[in-house]
N, C-alpha and C positions, 0 to 999 in steps of 0.2 A: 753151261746152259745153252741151246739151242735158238737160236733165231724164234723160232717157230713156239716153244716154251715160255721165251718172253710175258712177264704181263704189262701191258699197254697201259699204267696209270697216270700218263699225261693227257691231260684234257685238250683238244685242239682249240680251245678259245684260248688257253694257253700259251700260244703258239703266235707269234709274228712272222711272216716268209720277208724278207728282203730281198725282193729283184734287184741288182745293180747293175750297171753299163747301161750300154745304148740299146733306142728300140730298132734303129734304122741305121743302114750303108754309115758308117762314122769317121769321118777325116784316116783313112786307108783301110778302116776294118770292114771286113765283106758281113751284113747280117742276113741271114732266111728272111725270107718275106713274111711276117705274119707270127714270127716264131715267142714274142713276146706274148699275145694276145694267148698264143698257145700253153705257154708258162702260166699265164693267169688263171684260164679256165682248169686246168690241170688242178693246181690248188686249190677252186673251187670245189673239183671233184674229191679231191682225194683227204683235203684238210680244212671238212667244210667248218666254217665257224671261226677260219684262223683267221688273223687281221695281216692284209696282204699291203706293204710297202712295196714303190716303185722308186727307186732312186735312179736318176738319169740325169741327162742334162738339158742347159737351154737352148731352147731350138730345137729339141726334138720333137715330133708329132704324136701326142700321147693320144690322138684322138679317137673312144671307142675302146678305150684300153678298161677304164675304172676302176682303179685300184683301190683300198680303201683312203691312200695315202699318196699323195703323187709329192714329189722333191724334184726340183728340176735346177740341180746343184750349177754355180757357175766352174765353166771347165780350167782345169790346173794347167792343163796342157800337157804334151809329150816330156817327157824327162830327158835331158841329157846324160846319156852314160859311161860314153866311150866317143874317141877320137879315131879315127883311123890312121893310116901314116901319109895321106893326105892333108889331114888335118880337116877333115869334113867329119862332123858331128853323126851318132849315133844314137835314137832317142827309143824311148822306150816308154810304156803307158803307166807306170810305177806309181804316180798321184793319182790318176785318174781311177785305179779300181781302189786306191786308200778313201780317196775322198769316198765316193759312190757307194764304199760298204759302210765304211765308218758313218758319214751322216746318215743312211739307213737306219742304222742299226741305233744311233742314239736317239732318234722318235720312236723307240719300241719302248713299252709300258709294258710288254707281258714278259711272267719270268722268264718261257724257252724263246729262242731265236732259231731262223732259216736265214744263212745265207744263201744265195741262189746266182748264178749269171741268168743275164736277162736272153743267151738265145739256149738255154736249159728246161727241163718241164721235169713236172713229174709224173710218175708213172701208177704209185703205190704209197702208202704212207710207211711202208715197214721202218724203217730206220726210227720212228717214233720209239717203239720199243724197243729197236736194239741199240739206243739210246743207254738203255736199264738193262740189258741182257746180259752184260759182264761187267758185275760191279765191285770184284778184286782189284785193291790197288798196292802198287809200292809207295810206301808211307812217304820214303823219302825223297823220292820224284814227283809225288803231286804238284802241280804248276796250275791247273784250273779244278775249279769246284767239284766238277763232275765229269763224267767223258765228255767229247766232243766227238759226233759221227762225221767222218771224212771220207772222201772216195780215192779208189783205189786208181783210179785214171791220172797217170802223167803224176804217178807217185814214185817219186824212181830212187831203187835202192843204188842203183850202178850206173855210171855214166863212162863211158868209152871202156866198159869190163872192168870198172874198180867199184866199188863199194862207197859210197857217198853219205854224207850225213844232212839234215836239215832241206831236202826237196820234197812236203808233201804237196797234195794235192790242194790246188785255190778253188777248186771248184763249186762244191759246196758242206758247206759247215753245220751242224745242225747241234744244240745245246744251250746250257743255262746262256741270258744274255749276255751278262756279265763278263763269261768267259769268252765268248765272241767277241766282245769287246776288248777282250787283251789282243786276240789276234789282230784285229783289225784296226782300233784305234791308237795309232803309231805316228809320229812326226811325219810330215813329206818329206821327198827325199831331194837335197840342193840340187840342182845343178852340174855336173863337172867342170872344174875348171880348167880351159886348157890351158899346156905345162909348155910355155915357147924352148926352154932347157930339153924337150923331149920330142920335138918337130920332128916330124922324117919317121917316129915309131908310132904305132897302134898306142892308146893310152884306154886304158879300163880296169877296172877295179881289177887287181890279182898277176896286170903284166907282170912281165911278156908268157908266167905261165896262165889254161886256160882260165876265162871267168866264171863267177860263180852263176847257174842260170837265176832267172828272175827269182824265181820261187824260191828259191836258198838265199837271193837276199832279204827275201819278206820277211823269210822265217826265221833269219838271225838278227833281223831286227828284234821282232818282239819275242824271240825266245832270249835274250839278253835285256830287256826290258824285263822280263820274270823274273831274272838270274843272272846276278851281273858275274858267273864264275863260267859263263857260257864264253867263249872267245871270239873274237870277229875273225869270222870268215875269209879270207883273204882270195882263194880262189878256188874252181870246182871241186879240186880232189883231197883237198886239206882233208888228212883226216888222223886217227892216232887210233890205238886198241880201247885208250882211257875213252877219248870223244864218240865211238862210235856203242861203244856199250852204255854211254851216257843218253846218246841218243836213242838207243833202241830200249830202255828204261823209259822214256819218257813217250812213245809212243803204245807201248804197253799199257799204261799208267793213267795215261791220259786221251787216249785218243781210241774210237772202233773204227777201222779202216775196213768198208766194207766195197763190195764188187758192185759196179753202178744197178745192176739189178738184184741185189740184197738192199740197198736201200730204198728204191725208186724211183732213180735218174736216170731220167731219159735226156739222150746225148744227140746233138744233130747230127749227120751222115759222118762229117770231116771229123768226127771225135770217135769216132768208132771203128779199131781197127779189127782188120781180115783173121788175127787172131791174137791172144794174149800176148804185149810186149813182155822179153827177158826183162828188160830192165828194169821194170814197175813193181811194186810191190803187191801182192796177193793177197786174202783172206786170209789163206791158207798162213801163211809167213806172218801176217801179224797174231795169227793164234797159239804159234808157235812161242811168238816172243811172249804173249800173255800167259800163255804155262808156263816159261821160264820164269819171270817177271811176277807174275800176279798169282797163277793159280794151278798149282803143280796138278788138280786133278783134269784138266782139259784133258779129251780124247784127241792127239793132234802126234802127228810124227813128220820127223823128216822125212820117211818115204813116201809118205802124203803127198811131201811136196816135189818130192821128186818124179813122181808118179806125173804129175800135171804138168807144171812149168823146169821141173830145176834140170829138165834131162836136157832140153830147151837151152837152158843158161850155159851146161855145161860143154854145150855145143859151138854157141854164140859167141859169149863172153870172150873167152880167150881172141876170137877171130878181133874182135871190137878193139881189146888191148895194145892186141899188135897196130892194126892197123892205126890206132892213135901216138903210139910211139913211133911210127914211121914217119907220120904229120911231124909229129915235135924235130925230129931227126930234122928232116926236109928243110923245117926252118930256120 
């Protein structure tokens, strides 16, 4: 079924949006001026009737904002991650977008949820129905109630030319609440504690090979919360023939990963690159694995994908490989 064939039977009263983060400049984070304000009325346009959460923090300047809903969460602070081989700390916003989605999301009273960054907008309501546009599932990958629409931005199949498991996109989330709520609602993450036995080296989840990016820790947290047979992560490139078919079952299964304008995501400047990254995953490539997966009659081929991106990758990739085995060498 088609995007565009969809039928749209979600009501937008239906519907809670959760803005999360900051509205303003936040202890390092650079924000647009004005770009919350711009996320708000967007939602008015495009989802009139939905009931709009702001989750933020204190001390921020909501004012002129009026959300239906304001939360002005107290801040967890930076995370500690990693160590250098100085022994100077490496911190990371890991609480801060848990808390900010999570408390959101558990004042929603309507069945669907939005999760959203607060310097994000929308553009269109489409993802409403392609929600329900592909509703073939593997029986025995179901992990959440219904799909979950996700974006394709900073979804990456490949990191330094290999193939990776568990980095989709935080961007934004749209689906039953409940199921937002697996993703989101997860322990904070401690502290690291530095190792004086390991002074003089880098200390991070996965040393001395690389770590895993943020986003593959989010996602093996609460993907091992659904499924304690999921493995912990240890660092970027872990991965097996088993783990990576497992993974790509469950994004079939459970997830539409669409192209920020098949949903309606509008991205500030800095989020928007000069052309499609290799490394990200594609429409294209998650309908592939949905014909594999879910529904052998999709019209979708590898030349599809080759046609667009994969001539792209076959170019790239390799160059990415080496040059990352030359770093590992070096060091």
């Amino acid at each position: 079924m088609s995007l565009s064939q969809a039928n749209m039977s979600i009501d937008f009263k239906d519907i809670s949006v959760v803005i999360q983060g900051p509205v303003q400049a936040y202890q390092g984070r650079s924000q647009e001026p004005g770009i919350t304000h711009k996320c708000i009325a967007s939602i008015r346009t495009h989802l009139p009737g939905a009931t709009i959460i702001l989750s933020t923090w204190e001390g921020q300047d909501c004012h002129g904002l009026n959300p239906d809903i304001l939360l002005l969460n107290k801040d967890p602070g930076a995370t500690i991650v990693s160590y250098n081989a100085k022994g100077e700390p490496g911190k990371l916003n890991f609480n801060r977008q848990i808390v900010s989605s999570a408390e959101g999301l558990k004042q929603v009273t309507t069945p669907y949820a939005v999760k959203i960054r607060s310097d994000n907008f929308l553009t269109s309501n489409d993802f409403v129905a392609a929600q329900q546009a592909f509703p073939a599932r593997n029986d025995a990958s179901k992990l959440f109630t219904q799909k979950v629409v996700t974006n394709t931005s900073y979804f990456r199949r490949y990191a330094d030319g290999q193939k990776i498991v568990m980095l989709p996109s935080d961007f934004f989330h749209f689906g039953l609440t409940e199921d937002l709520l697996k993703i989101w609602d997860i322990p904070l993450f401690p502290d690291r504690e530095f190792d004086p036995t390991k002074a003089g080296s880098p200390q991070y989840r996965g040393a001395p090979k690389v770590g895993p990016h943020a986003e593959q820790i989010y996602c093996n947290a609460w993907l091992r919360k659904l499924d304690s047979t999921v493995p912990y992560l240890q660092h970027r490139h872990q991965n097996s023939p088993e783990l990576l078919a497992y993974w790509e079952r469950f994004i079939a299964s459970n997830l539409v990963v669409l192209e920020p304008e098949q949903i309606g995501l509008g991205l500030i400047q800095r989020f928007i690159p000069k052309s499609k990254r290799p490394n990200e995953i594609c429409h294209q490539d998650w309908l592939l694995l949905y014909k594999q997966y879910c529904d052998p009659s999709i019209a979708i081929s590898k030349f599809d994908i080759f046609k667009t991106i994969g001539w792209k990758r076959m170019c790239k990739l390799p160059f990415s490989y080496i040059k990352h085995q030359l770093t590992q060498i070096k060091k």
